[in-house]
C-alpha positions in Angstrom: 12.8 29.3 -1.2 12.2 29.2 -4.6 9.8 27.6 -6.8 11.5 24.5 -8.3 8.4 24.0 -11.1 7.6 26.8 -12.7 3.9 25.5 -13.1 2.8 25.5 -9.6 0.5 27.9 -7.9 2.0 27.8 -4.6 5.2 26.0 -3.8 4.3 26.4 0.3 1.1 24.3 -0.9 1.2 20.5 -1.4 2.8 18.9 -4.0 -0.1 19.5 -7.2 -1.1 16.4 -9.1 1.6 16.0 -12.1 0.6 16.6 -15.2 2.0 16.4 -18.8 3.4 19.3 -20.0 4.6 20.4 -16.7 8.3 22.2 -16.8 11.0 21.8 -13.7 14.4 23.7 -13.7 16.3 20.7 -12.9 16.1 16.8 -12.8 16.4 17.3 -9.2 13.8 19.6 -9.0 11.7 16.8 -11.0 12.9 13.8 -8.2 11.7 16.0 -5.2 8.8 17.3 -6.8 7.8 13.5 -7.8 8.9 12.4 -4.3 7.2 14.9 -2.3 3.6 14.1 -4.0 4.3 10.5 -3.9 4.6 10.7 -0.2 1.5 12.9 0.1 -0.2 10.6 -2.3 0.7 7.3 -0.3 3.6 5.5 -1.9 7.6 5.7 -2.0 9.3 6.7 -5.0 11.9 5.2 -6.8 14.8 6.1 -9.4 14.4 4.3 -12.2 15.5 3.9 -15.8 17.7 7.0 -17.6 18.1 7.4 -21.4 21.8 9.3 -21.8 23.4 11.2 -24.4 25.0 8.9 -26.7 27.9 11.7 -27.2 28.5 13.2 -23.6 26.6 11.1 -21.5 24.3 13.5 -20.2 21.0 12.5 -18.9 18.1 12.7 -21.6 15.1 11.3 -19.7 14.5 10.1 -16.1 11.7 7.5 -15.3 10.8 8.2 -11.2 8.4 4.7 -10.7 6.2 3.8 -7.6 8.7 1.4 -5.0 6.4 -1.6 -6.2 6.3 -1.6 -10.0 7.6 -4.5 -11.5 7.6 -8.2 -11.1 10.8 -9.8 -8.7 12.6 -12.0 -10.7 13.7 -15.1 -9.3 17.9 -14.6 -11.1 19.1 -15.7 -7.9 18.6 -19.0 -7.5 20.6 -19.6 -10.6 23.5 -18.3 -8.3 22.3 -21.0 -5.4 20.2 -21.3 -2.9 19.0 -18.3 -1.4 20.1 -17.7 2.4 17.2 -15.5 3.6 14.6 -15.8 1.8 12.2 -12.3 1.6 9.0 -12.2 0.4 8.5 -9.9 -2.8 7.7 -5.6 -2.4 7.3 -5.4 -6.7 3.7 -5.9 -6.9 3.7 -4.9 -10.6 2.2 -1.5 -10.0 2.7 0.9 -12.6 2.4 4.4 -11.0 5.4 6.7 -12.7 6.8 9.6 -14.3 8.8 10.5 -17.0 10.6 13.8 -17.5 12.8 14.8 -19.8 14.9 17.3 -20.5 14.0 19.6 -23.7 15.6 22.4 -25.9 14.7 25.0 -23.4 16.9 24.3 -20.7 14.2 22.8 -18.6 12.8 19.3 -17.7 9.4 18.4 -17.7 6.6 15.6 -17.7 5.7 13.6 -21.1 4.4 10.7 -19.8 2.7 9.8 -15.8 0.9 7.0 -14.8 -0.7 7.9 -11.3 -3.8 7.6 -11.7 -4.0 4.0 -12.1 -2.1 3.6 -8.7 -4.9 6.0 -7.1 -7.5 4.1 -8.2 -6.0 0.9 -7.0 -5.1 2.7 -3.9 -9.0 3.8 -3.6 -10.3 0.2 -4.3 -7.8 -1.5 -1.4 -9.4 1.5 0.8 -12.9 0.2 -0.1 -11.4 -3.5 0.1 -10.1 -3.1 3.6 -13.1 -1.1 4.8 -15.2 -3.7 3.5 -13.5 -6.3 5.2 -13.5 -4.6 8.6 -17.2 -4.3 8.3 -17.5 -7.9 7.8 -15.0 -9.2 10.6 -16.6 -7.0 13.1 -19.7 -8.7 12.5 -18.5 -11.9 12.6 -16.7 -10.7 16.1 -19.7 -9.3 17.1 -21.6 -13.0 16.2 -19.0 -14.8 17.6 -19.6 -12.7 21.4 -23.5 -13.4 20.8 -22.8 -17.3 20.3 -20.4 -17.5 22.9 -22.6 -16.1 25.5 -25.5 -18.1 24.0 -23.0 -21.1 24.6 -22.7 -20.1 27.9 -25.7 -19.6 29.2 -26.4 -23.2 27.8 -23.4 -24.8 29.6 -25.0 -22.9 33.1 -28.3 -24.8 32.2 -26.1 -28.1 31.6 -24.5 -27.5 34.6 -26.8 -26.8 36.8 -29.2 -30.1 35.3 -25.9 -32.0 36.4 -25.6 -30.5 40.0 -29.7 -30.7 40.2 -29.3 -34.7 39.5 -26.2 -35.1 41.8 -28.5 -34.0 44.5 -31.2 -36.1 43.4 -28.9 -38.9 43.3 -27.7 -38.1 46.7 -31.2 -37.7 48.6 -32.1 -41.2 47.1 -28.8 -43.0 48.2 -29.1 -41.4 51.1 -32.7 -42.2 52.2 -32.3 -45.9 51.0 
């Protein structure tokens, strides 16, 4: 197969991190390029804006986003009310690229914003692993106090039994 991006190493290796400046032979070169390390990075892409030729329509620029940039806006209601309503996947994240097509022949990168959507991918990690640290012990507290609880029910219960058969041996030599 060959290499759609001229600027890779290796195209049997993993996707490389974008980077400005990088060239691809065609916009769909670009999209599966951008889609392929968007999987290996941990997000789906999506097809966003174009800029076209104002003379033969011919795409200028493509913007390939992460799945959940934006904000949902709420247009529908104007319509009436909504039948099913979903809860929201645009969580404003701002993970893109933007290629466009140059002199040359060729597309590549003048703008990406990844790195952002790393790092907030890295601090959920640290978030979530956080978290799990803290509900384990508080699962691992919550066996100790149950079994603390009981043990002092089995005292409690026993006390009772123990003064039922007190109770008993008096009635019963009276």
């Amino acid at each position: 197969m060959e290499n759609p991006y001229t600027n890779s190493v290796n195209p049997e290796e993993h996707a490389p991190e974008p980077f400005v400046g990088m060239e691809f032979e065609s916009e769909e070169a670009a999209k599966e390029f951008y889609g392929e390390y968007a999987r290996r990075v941990g997000f789906v892409m999506r097809i966003d804006q174009c800029r076209r030729s104002e003379v033969d329509k011919k795409i200028l620029s493509r913007r390939l986003s992460c799945n959940k940039q934006g904000f949902y806006v709420k247009a529908r209601e104007v319509f009436g009310p909504v039948r099913k309503p979903r809860s929201s996947t645009r969580e404003g994240c701002k993970a893109m690229m933007l290629v466009k097509f140059d002199k040359s022949g060729k597309w590549d990168i003048k703008d990406r914003r990844i790195q952002e959507l790393t790092m907030e991918l890295e601090h959920q990690d640290q978030l979530c692993e956080l978290y799990r640290g803290m509900l384990i012990g508080f699962l691992n507290n919550v066996d100790k106090q149950t079994e603390l609880l009981s043990r002092k029910v089995e005292v409690v219960v026993n006390s009772v039994k123990e003064f039922e058969n007190n109770v008993q041996r008096l009635t019963q030599n009276q």
